[in-house]
N, C-alpha and C positions, 0 to 999 in steps of 0.2 A: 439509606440505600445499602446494597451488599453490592461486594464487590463485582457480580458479575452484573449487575444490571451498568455500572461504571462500565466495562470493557465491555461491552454492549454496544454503548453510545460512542465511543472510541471504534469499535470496527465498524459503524456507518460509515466513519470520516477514512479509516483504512482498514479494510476486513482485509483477513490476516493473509487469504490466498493471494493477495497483490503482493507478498514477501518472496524475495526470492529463495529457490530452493536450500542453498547453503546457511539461510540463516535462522534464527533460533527467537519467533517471538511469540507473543503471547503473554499468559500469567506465569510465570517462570519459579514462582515459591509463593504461597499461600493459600489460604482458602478462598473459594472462590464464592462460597455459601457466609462470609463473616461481616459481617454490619463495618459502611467504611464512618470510622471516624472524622477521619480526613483526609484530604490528597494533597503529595505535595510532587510536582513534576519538575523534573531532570535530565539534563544532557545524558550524564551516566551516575552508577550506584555506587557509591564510591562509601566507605565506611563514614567519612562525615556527612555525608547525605543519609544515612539511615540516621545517624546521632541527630541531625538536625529535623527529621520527620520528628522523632522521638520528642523532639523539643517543642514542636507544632502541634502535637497530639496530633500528628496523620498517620496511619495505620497503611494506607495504600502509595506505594511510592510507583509515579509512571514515568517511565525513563525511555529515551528514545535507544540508546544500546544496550545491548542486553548484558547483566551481570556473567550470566552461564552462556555461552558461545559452544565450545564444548564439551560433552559428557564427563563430569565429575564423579573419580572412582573412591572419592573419601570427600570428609567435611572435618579436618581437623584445627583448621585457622591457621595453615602453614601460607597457604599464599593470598594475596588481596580476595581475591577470588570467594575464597573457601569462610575469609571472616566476615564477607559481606553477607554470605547465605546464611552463617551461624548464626551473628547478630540478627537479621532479620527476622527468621525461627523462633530465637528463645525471645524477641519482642514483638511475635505475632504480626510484624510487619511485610505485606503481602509483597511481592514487585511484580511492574507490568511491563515491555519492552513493546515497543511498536517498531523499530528501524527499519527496512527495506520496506515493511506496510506502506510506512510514511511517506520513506523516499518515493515510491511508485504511486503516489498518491498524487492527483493532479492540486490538491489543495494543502500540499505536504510542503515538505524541507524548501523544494526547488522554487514552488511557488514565493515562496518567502523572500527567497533570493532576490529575487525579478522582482519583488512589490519593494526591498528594501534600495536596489538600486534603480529603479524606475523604470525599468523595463515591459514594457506592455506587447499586446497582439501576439501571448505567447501560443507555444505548444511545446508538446512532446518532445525531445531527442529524440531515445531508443523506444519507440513504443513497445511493449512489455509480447512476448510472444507465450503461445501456447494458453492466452487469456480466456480464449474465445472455445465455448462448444456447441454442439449442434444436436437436438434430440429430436428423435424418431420413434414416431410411436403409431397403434394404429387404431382408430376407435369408431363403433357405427355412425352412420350419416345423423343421423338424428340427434345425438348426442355431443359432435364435434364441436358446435361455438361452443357453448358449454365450457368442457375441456380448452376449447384453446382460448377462451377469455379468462379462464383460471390461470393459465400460463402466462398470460401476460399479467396477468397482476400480483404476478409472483416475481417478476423482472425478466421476463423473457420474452423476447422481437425488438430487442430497442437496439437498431441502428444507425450509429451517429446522431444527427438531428432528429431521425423518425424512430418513431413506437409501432407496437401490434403490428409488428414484422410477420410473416411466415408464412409457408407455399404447402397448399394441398393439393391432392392427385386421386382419386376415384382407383376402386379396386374391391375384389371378395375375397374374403378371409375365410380359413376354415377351422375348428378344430374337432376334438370329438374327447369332450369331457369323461375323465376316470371315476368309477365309483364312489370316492370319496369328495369327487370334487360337487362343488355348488354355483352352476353356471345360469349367470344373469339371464342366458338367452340358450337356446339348445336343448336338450336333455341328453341325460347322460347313458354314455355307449351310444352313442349314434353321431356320425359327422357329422356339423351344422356350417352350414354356408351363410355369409353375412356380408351386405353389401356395407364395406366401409370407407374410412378416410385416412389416408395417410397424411400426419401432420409435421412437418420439417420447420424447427425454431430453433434461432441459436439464442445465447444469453449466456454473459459475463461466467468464467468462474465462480466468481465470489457470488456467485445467485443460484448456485446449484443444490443446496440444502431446502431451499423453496421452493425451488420449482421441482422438485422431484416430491414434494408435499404436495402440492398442489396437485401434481399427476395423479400420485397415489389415491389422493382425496376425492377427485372427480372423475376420475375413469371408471366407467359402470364394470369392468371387467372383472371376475377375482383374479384371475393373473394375467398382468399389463405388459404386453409385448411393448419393450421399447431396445432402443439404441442410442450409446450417445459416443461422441465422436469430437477430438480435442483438432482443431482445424487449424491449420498452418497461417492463415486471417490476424494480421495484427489489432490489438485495442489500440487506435489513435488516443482515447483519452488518458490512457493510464500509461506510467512506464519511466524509465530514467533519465534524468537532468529535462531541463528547458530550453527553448530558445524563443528569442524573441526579438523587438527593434526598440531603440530608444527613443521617443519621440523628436528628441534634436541632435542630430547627429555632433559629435565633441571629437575634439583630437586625443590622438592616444593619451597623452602625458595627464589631460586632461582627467580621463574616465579612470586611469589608475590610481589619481589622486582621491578618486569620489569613492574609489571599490578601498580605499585603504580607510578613508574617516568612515563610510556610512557600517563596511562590513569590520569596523574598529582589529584591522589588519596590524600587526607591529609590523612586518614588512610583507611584500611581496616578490614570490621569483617568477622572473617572467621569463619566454624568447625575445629575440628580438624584434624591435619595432621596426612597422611597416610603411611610417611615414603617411600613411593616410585616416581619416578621419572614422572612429568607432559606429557604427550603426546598428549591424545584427548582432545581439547579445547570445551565446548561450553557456548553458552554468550546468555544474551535477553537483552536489553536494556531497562532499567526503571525499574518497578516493577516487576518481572519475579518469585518470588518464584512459582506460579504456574504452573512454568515446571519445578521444582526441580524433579518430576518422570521422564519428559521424557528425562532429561539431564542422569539418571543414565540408562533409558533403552537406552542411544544410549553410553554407556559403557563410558561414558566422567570421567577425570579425576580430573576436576575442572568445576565448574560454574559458571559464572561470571555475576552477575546481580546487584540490589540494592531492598531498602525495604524489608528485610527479618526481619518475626518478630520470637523474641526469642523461641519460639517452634519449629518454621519453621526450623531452625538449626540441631533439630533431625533430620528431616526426610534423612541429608546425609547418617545415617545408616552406616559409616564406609566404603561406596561404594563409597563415592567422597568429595570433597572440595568446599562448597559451597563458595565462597565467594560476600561479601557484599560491595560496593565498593562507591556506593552513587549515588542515583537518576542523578543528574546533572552530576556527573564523566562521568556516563555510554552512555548520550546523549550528552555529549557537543560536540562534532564535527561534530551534523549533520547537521549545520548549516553552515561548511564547503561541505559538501556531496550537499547542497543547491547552493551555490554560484560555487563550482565550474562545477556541472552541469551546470546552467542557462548561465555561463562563456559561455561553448563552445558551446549554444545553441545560444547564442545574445552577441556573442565578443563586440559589438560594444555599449552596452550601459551600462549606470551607474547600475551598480550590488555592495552594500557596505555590508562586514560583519559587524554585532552590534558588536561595542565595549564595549556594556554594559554586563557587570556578574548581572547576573538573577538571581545566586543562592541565595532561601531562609534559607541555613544552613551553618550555622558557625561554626568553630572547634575552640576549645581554648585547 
């Protein structure tokens, strides 16, 4: 395989448009055209994680945070940063970063959370905004299933539980073809009136490379009047943290003891306890206090995140349990969630989890 057919099958599981704007992922250094030796995936890129690809004969390192977060204006091995790119370079080892993909990914970080403390009957926190477009286009009657059966099997009309979404309206088009042009229908220098169909379908971001093939591909027109339109419509499936309920509801004392052995926590900081019994779970993985509102407006009973700063702990308001759990506690499995995807995607070749701990924080 080459590397790009590997980050291929990884943006099934999180195409990259589910990242959010501020972040930096993708194939981040190498070629994207080079035959992968082997994969080994990691939390992050840390100079003994390239040493130990190196040791694996893996050539493709996937890593859920990205080495380069910011624009690098040299590569001279002055900061960690800068010798994890050089090392990589001069041993032709590629890196691939998925982070917020993942996070937004309904089968990502967060999910893992919930399956590792038993959390079921999940959903969404923040559903992911600005996910959702809408396109407009207009094509002869005759021609319109056509076209709008291409569209959909390009990912476009799928609304929640239903498919082959999308609303047409009757109307005549005109135009009046240039000298140079070469019109399906008309002749050229002369107006042509055309009874047609206006076709309205929305579909995912992350589906917008295909379905605008597909248009292209089946629309008899040579130049395809269309429109498309980013809709204020949140994605329920995709988007930031979980929530969910625990099948038996447990008292607090109880479920902090479960979140500290299962999610192998040295300790945890929590608000204070609320004296009643844990049942709606919701978690975001990494730095999450900013859904500490919308964990309380979806009535959760605890929060499970990390990076909360000492203020940040009021805001549970007596309404819930925030607790603080640790950056790395929160994401360390998802680099199992990486290996065992890719597993049943390519059984058959060298896939190694990093045995290296990345964490930069220590407990004494």
């Amino acid at each position: 395989m080459i590397v790009n057919e590997v980050t291929g099958l990884l943006e099934e599981l999180a195409p990259l448009d589910y990242a959010e704007d501020f972040d930096n992922v993708g194939l981040l250094v190498g070629d994207p055209m080079a035959e992968v030796s082997g994969i080994l995936v990691t939390l992050d890129t840390l100079e003994n994680v390239v040493d130990e690809a190196l040791t694996k004969g893996c050539n493709l390192i996937i890593s859920f945070h990205p080495i380069i977060f910011k624009g690098l204006k040299k590569i001279t091995g002055t900061s960690y940063v800068e010798r994890v790119v050089l090392k990589a370079i001069q041993n032709n080892i590629a890196i691939y970063s998925m982070h917020t993909a993942l996070d937004n990914s309904p089968k990502g970080v967060n999910a893992k959370i919930c399956e590792v403390l038993g959390v079921t009957k999940t959903a969404i926190l923040i559903p992911q905004k600005g996910s959702i477009k809408k396109l407009s286009t207009y094509v002869p009657r005759a021609e319109a299933q056509t076209l709008r059966q291409a569209l959909f099997d390009a990912g476009a009309g799928n609304i929640g539980n239903y498919s082959n979404c999308s609303f047409t309206s009757d109307g005549t088009g005109s135009y009046k073809a240039g000298k140079n042009a070469n019109p399906t229908k008309g002749v050229i220098g002369k107006t042509h009136y055309e009874e047609e169909v206006q076709i309205n379908i929305t579909y995912r971001k992350a589906a917008e490379s295909n379905v605008l093939k597909a248009l292209f591909k089946n629309h008899p027109y040579e130049e395809v009047a269309y429109e498309i339109f980013t809709l204020e419509n949140k994605d329920q499936s995709i988007g930031m943290g979980m929530v969910g309920e625990l099948p038996n509801p447990m008292p607090e004392e109880f479920f902090l003891k479960l979140i500290k052995k299962n999610m192998r926590a040295a300790c945890i900081r929590h608000s204070g306890l609320l004296g009643k019994k844990i049942h709606k779970v919701a978690v975001l993985g990494g730095s999450g206090a900013f859904a500490i509102g919308a964990a309380i407006n979806a009535k959760a009973d605890i929060f499970i995140t990390a990076d909360v700063k000492y203020h940040q702990f009021y805001e549970a308001e007596n309404k819930l349990i925030i607790a603080d759990i640790g950056h790395y506690e929160t994401e360390q499995f998802t680099k199992n969630v990486i290996v065992d995807y890719l597993t049943k995607k390519i059984p058959n070749f060298a896939i190694s989890l990093s045995e290296s701990i990345t964490n930069p924080i220590k407990y004494y």
